[in-house]
Residue frames relative to the residue before (quaternion, step in Angstrom):
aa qw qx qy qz dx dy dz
X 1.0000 0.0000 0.0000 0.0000 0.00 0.00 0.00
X 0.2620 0.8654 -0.3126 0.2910 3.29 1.39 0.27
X 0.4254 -0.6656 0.5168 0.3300 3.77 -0.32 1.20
X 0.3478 -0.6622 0.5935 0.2970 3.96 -0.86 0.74
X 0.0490 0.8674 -0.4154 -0.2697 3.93 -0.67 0.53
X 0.2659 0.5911 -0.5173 0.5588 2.73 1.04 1.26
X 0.6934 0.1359 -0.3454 0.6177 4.46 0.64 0.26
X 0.3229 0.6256 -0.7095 -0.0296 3.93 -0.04 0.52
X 0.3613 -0.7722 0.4738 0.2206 3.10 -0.93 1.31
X 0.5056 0.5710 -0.5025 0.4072 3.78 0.97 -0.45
X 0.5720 0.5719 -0.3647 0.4613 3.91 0.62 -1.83
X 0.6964 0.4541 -0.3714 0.4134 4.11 0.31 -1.51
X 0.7661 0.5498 -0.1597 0.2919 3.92 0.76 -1.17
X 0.6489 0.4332 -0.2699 0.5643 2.82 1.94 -0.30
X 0.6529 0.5013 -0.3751 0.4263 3.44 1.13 -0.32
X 0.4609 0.7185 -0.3334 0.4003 3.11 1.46 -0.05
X 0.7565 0.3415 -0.1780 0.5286 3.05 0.77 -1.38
X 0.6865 0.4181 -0.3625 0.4717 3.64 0.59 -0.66
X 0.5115 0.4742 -0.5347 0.4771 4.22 0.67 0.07
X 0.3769 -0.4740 0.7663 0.2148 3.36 -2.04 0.54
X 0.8506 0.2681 -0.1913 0.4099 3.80 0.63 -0.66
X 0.2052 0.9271 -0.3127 -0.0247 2.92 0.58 0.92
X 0.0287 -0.8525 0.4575 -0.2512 3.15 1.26 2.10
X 0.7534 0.5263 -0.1506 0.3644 3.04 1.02 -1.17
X 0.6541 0.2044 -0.2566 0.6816 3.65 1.25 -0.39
X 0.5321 0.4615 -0.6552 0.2731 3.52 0.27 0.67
X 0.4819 0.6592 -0.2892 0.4996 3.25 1.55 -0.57
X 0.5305 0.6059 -0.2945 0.5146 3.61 0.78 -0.70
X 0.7410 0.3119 -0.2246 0.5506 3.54 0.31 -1.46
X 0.5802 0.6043 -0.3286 0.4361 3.67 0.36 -0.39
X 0.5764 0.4838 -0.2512 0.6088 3.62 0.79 -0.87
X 0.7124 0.5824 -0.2032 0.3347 3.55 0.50 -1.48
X 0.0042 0.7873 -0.5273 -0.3194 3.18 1.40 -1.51
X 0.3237 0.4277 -0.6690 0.5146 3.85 0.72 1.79
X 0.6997 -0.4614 0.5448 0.0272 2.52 -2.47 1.08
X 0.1794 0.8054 -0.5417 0.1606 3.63 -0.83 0.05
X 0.1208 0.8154 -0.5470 0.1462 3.30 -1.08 1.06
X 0.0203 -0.8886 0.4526 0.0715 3.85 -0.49 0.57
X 0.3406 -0.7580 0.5557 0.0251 3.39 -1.38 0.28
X 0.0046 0.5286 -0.7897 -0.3114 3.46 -1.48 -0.72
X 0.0236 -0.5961 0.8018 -0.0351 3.04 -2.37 0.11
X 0.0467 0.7953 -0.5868 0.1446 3.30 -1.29 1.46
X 0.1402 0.8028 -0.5309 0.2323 3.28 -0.75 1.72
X 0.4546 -0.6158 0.5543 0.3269 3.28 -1.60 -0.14
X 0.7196 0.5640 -0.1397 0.3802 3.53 1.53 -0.44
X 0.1943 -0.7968 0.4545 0.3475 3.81 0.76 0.38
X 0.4652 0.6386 -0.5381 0.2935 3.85 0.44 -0.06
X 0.4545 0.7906 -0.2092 0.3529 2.68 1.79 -2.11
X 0.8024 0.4619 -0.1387 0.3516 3.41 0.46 -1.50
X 0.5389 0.5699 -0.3142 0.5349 3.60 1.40 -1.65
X 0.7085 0.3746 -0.4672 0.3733 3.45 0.11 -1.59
X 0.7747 0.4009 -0.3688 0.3211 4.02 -0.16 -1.24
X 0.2929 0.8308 -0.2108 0.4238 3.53 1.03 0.17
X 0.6816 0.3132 0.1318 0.6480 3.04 0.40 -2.66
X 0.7393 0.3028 -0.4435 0.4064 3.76 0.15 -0.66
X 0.5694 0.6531 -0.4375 0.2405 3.70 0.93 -0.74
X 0.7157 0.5187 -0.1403 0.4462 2.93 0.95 -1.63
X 0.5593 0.4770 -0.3766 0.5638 3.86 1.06 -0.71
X 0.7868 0.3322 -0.3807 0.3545 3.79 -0.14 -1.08
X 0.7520 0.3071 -0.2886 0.5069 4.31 0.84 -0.84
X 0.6369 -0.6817 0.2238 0.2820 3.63 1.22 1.56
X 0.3547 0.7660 -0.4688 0.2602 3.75 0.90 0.76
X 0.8096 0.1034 -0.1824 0.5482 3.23 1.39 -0.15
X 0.3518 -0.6552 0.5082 0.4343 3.63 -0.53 -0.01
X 0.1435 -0.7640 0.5726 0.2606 3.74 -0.44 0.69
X 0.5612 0.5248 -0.4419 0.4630 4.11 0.61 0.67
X 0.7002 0.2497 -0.2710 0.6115 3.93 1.29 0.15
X 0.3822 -0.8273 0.3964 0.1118 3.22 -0.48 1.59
X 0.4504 0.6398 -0.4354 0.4452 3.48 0.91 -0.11
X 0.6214 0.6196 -0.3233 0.3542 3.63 1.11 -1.14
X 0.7118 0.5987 -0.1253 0.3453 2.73 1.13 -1.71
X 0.7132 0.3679 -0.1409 0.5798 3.70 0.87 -1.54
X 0.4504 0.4984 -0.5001 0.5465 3.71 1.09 0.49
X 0.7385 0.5729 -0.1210 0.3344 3.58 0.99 -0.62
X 0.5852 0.6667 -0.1293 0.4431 2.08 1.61 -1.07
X 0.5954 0.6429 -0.0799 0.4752 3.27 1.01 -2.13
X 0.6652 0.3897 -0.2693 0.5772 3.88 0.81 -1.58
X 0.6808 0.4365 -0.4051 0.4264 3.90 0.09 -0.37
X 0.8358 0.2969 -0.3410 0.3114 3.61 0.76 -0.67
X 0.4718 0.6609 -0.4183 0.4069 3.16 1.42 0.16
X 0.6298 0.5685 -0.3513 0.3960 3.38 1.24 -1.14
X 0.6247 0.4484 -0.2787 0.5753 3.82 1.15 -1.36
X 0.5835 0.4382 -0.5608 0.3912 4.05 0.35 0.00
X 0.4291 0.7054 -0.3797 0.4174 3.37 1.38 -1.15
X 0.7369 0.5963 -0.1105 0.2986 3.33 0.26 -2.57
X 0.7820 0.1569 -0.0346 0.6021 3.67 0.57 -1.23
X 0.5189 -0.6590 0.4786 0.2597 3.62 0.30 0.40
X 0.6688 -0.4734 0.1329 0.5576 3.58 0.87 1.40
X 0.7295 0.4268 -0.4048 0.3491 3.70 0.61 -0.13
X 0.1326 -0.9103 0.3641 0.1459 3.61 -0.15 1.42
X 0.3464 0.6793 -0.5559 0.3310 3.51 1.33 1.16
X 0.2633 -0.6974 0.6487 0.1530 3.33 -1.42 0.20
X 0.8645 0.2762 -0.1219 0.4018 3.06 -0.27 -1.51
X 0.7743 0.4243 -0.2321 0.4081 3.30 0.82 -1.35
X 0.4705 0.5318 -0.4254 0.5611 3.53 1.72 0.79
X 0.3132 -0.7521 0.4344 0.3840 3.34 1.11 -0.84
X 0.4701 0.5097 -0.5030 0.5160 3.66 0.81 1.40
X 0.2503 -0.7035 0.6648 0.0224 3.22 -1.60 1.15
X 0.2255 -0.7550 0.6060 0.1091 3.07 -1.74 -0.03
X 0.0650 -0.7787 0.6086 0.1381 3.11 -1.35 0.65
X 0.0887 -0.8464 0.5184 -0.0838 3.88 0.50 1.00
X 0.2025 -0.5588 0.8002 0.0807 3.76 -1.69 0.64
X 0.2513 0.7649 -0.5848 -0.0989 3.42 -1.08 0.59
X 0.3137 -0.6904 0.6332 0.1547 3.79 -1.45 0.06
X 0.1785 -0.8042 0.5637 -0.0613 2.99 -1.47 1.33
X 0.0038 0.8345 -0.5505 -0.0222 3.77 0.26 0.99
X 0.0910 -0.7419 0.6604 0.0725 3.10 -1.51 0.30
X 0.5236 0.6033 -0.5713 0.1881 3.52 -1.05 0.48
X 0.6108 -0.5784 0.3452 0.4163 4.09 -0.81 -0.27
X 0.3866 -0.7596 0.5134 0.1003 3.56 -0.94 1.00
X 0.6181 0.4997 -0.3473 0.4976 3.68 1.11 -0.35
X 0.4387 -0.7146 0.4378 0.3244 2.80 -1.39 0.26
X 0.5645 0.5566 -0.2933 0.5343 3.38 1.34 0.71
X 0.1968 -0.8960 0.3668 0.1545 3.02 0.12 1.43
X 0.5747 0.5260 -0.5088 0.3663 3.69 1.05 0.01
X 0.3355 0.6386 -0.5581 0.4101 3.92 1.34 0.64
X 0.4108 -0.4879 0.7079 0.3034 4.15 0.54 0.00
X 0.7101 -0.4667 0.5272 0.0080 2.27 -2.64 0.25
X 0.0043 -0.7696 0.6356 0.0608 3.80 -0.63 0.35
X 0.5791 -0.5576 0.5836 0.1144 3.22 -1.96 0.50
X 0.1343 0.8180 -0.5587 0.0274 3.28 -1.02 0.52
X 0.3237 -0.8312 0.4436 0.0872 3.33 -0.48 1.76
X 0.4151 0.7328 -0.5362 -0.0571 3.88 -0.17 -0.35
X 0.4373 -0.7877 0.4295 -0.0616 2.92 -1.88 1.47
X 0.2312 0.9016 -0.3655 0.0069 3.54 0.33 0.49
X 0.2450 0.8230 -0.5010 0.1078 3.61 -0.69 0.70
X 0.5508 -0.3784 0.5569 0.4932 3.43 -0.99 -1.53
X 0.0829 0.7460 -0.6605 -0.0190 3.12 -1.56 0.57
X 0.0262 0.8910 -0.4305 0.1415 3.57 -1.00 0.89
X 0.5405 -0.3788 0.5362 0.5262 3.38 -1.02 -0.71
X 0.4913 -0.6912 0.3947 0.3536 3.84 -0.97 0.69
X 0.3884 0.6268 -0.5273 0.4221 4.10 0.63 0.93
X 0.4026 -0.5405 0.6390 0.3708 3.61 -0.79 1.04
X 0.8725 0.3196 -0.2639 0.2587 3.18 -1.70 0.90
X 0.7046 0.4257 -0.3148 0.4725 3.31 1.53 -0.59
X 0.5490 0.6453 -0.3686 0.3826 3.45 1.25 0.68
X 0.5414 -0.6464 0.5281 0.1009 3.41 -1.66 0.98
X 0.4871 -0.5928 0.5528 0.3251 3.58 -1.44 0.49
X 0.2789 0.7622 -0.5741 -0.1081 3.45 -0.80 0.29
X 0.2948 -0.7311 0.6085 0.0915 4.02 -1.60 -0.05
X 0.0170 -0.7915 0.6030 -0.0977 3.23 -1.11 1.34
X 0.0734 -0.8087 0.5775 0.0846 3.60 -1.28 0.66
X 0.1310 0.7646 -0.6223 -0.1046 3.26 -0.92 0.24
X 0.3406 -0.7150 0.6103 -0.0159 3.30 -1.87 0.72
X 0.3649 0.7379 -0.5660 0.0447 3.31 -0.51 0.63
X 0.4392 -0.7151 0.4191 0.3466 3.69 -1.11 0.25
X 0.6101 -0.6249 0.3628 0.3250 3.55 -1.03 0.70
């Protein structure tokens, strides 16, 4: 029942998001036979963020968005990543701090038992700040959950 460390799917989701090329771990997932898909998204509003997130992962077929388990597995990996993102405080705007974030969403099974199912991984990188170009920080979030 042993995590495989050779599939950590969190480690795969952040290199995802933090490569510019991200030829090489798509290849990775491919080998794996896990899903994956990525984005950016910039706001003052953390819904803002969930929704682009949820649609990514629904339109390049990481989740089914008609089987609700998929979803609140998704759900869970996005808010852990943005607890990650804002240092537990999940306001933005009405704090007066934006973002400008890239994120990746993998999916496939980390154990080496495969009747463990499948988990999600959310990871979030960007800037966050006060809304002035320049007054803004690096930051990085993951989440994990299982399907």
């Amino acid at each position: 029942m042993a995590l495989n460390k050779e599939h950590r799917i969190g480690r795969h989701a952040t290199l995802l998001v933090l490569m510019d090329d991200r030829s090489e771990q798509q290849e990775i997932t491919n080998q794996l036979n896990w899903k994956s898909c990525s984005g950016r998204v910039g706001s003052m509003e953390s819904q803002k963020v969930v929704a682009a997130i949820e649609t990514a992962a629904k339109q390049n077929g990481i989740i089914k968005d008609n089987v609700y388990r998929e979803t609140h597995s998704l759900y869970h990996a996005i808010m852990e990543a943005l607890y990650g993102i804002t240092r537990g405080q999940m306001q933005l705007g009405s704090v007066m701090r934006t973002v400008g974030l890239r994120f990746a969403v993998v999916r496939g099974n980390p154990y080496e038992d495969e009747t463990e199912g499948e988990w999600l991984a959310v990871a979030i990188y960007g800037t966050i700040g006060a809304p002035v170009k320049g007054l803004e920080h690096e930051t990085l979030g993951l989440g994990i959950n299982h399907i």
